[in-house]
N, C-alpha and C positions, 0 to 999 in steps of 0.2 A: 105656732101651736106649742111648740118643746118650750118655750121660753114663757108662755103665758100660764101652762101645767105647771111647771115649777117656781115660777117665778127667778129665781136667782141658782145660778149653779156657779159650786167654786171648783179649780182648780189650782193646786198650788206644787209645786214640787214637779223633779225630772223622776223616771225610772221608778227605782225602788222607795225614793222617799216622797212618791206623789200622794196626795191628797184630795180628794173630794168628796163634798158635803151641798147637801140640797136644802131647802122648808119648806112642805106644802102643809101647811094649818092643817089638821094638830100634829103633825107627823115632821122628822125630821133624820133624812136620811144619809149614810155614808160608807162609803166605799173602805171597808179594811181589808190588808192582809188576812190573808188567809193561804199560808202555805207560799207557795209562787202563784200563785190567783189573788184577785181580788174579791172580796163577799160583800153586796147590801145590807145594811144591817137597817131597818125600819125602827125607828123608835117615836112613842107616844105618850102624855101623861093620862091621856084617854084609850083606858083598856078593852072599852064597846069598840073604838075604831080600827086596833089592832086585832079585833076579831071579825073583821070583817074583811074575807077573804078575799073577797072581787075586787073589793076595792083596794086592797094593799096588790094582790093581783095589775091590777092598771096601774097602782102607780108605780110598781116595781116597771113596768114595762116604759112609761113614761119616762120615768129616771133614764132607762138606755134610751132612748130616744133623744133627747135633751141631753144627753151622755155623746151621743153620737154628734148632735147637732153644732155644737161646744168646743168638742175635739175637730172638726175640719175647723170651724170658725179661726182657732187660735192657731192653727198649722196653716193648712191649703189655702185661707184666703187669706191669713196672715202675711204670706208668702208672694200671694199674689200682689195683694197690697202693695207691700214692702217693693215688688217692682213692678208696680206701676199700671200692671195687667187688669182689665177691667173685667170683673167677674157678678152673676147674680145667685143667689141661692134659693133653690122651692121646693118646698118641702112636698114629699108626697105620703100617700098612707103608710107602705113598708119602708120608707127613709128619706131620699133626699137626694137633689140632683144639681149640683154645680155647674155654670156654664159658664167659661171665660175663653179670653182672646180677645180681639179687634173686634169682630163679628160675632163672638158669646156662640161659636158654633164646637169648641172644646166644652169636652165636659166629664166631668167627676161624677159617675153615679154611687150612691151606699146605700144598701138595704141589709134593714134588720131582718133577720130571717132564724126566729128563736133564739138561741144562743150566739148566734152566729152571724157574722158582718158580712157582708158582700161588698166588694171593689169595683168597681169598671171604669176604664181610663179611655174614652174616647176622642179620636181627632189629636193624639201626641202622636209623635214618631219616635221610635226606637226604646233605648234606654229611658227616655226624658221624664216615660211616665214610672217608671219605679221612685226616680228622684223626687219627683212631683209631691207622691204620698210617701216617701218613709218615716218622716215627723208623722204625721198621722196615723201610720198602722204602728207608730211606736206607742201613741196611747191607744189603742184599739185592741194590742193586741197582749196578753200578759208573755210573761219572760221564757214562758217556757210552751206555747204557744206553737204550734205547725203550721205554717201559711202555708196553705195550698195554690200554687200560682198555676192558672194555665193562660199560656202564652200562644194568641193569636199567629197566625201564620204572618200577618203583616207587620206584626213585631220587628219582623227578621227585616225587612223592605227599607230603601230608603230614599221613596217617593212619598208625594205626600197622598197618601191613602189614608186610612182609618186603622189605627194601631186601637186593640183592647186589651183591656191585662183586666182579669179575675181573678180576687183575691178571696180566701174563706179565712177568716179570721175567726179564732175559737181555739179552748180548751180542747 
């Protein structure tokens, strides 16, 4: 769905000198500076459609969704990829749920939740899953950013149970 709504989303650059830019006819949108944040900036040569609130509405939200969908792609299943790990991705309404391992019983979940990103790191043990996502909450998250982490009790464990880690990612 995030990839059919926008058709093409770029990102280029690390950190501070990243860049991204979208197109959805007539509209053509991109992530600036702004301060240590990032801002949407919506641009249109059709000034009926930039007044049309819902719909710049939706597609402001699309954008972070396609935003979200984009940034695990090119980290978490980058990574997975890269070794070897067999992973699928579904999208659901509030974001999207990663499933890898042997048995695809590991999983990544992220929900948009207004401003605000959600983590959960299911079926790692210990440390493994901060590692997992820090490329990803590196673009998720601006530089000056609070992550709020709460740390499961089974975090601490080092059986194989169900480790979750909750992330709040936001301004």
């Amino acid at each position: 769905m995030a990839k059919a709504v926008l058709g093409h989303i770029g990102i280029a650059g690390k950190g501070v000198s990243r860049a991204i830019c979208a197109r959805h006819s007539p509209f053509q949108l991109f992530l600036v500076r702004s301060g240590s944040d990032f801002q949407l900036v919506i641009e249109s040569d059709d000034r009926s459609a930039l007044a049309d609130h819902e719909r710049v509405e939706a597609l402001e939200a699309a954008f972070r969704f396609a935003y979200l969908a984009v940034a695990a792609e090119r980290t978490l299943c980058a990574s997975l990829d890269d070794g070897g790990v067999p992973w699928t991705m579904e999208e659901q309404p509030d974001g999207m749920v990663i499933r890898f391992g042997p048995d695809l019983a590991r999983r990544v979940i992220l929900r948009s939740v207004g401003d605000h990103v959600e983590e959960e790191v299911a079926g790692v043990l210990g440390g493994r899953c901060a590692e997992l996502t820090a490329e990803l909450e590196d673009l998720l998250a601006s530089a000056t950013a609070e992550l709020l982490t709460e740390w499961k009790p089974s975090y601490h464990e080092t059986i194989d149970d169900e480790v979750v880690q909750v992330l709040r990612l936001g301004a």
